[in-house]
C-alpha positions in Angstrom: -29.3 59.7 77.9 -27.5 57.6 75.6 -30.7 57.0 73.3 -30.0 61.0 72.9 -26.6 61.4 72.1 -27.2 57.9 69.5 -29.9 60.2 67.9 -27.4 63.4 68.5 -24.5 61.5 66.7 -27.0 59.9 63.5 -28.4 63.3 63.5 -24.5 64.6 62.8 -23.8 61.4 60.8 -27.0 62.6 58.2 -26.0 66.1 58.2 -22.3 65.4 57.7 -23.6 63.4 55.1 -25.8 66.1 53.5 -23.2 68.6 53.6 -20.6 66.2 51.6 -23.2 65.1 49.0 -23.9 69.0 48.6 -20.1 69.3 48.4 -19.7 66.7 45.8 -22.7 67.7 43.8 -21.6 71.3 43.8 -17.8 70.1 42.4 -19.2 68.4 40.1 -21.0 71.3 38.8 -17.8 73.7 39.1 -16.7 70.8 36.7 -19.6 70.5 34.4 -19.6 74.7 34.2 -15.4 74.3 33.3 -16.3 71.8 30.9 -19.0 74.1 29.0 -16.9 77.3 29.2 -13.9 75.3 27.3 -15.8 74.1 24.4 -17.7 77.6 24.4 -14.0 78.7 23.6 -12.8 76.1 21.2 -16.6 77.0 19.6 -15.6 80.4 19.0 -12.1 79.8 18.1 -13.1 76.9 15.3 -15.6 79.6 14.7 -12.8 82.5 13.9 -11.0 80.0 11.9 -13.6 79.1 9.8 -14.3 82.9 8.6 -11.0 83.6 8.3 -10.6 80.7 5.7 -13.6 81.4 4.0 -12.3 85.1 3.5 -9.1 83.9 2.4 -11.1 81.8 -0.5 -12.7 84.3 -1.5 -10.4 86.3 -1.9 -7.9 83.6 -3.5 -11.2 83.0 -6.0 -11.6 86.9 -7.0 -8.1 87.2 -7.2 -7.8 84.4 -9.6 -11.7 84.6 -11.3 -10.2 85.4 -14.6 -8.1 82.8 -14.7 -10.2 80.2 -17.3 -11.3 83.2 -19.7 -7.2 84.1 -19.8 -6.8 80.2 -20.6 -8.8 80.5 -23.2 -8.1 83.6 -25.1 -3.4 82.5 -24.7 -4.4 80.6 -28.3 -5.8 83.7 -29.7 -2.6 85.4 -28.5 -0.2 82.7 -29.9 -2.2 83.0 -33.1 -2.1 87.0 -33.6 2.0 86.9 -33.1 2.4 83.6 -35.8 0.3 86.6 -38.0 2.9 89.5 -36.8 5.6 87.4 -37.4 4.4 87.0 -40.8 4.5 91.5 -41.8 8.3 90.9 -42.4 8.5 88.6 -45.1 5.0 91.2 -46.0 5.6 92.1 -50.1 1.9 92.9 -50.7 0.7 96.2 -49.4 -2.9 95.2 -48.7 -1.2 92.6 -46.7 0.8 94.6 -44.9 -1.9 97.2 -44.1 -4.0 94.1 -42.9 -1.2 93.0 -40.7 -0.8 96.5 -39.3 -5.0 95.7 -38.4 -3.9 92.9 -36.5 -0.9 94.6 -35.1 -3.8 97.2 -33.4 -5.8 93.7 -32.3 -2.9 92.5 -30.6 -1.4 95.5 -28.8 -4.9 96.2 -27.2 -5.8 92.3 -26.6 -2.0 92.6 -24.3 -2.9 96.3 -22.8 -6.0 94.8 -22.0 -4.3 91.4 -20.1 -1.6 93.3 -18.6 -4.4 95.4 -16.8 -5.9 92.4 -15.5 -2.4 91.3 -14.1 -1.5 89.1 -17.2 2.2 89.0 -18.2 4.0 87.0 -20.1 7.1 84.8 -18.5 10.7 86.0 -19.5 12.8 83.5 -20.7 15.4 84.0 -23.4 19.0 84.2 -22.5 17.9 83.1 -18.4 18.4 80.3 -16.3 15.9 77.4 -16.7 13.3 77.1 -13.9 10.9 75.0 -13.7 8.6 76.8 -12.2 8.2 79.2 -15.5 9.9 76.7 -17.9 8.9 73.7 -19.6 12.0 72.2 -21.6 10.9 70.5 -24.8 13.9 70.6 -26.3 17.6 70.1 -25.5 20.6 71.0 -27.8 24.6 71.4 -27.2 25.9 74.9 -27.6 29.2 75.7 -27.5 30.2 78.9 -25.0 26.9 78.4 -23.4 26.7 76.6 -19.9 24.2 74.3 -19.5 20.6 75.0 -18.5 20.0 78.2 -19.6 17.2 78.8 -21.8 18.2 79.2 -25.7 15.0 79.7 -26.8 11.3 80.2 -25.8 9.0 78.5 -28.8 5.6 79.1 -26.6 5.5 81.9 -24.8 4.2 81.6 -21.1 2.0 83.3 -18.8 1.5 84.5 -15.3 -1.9 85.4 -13.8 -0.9 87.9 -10.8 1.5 85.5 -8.9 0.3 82.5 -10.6 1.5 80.4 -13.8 -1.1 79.2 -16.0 1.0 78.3 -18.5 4.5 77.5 -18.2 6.8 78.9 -21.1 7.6 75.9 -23.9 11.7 76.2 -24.4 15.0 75.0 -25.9 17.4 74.5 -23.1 21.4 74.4 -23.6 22.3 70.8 -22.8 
């Protein structure tokens, strides 16, 4: 009798035994599963948050695509108003009727700019800032406070929202 309730009790013993190693293998599954499901989410959310900085790049990039070819053709600009400034002092009338040529050139070459989202930076008579400014000059003037602009000597650009190319000025020291 007590041979049967030692095997009875070793017979519990394994089964108890059983049932917590199927207990702790089945928590540590729970776990495991947990542990998958959470970096399934932070997958998709670095996922998200990749595609929604590529989209904003791209659209930064088409927004600003132009940007170089405006670089390059502000020199042109500068060069066609040093021309205009020249039909004043204009005695000649072939040179005048040439200048009036370049006055077409110019006015189109800016229509065109401005529908690309080109404008220049206003500066005369305004408070230096520089975010639009770039002070190359400095000079006392009586009955003007100081840091406002006296005079722009290079005009300056914006590109939408952007400057690429700050305006050149005299500032009121």
């Amino acid at each position: 009798m007590e041979e049967e309730k030692l095997e009875i009790k070793e017979e519990k013993k394994v089964k108890k035994e059983k049932k917590d190693h199927k207990d702790h293998k089945i928590e540590k599954l729970k776990k495991e599963i947990a542990d998958l499901e959470e970096e399934n989410l932070r997958s998709k959310a670095e996922l998200v948050n990749y595609r929604k900085r590529k989209d904003e790049e791209v659209v930064r990039m088409l927004k600003y695509a132009n940007e170089d070819l405006v670089k390059e053709l502000l020199p042109t600009i500068d060069n066609l108003e040093r021309a205009l400034k020249m039909e004043e002092s204009a005695e000649n009338e072939d040179v005048s009727k040439f200048l009036s040529g370049v006055k077409l050139i110019y006015c189109s070459t800016i229509a065109t700019l401005e529908k690309y989202g080109v404008k220049a930076i206003d500066g005369a008579n305004k408070l230096f800032d520089p975010t639009y400014h770039q002070a190359v000059l400095t000079e006392h003037v009586d009955g003007v406070e100081p840091g406002m602009v006296l005079e722009v000597l290079q005009k300056g650009y914006l590109l939408k929202d952007k400057v690429i190319r700050p305006a050149m000025v005299k500032v009121s020291a």
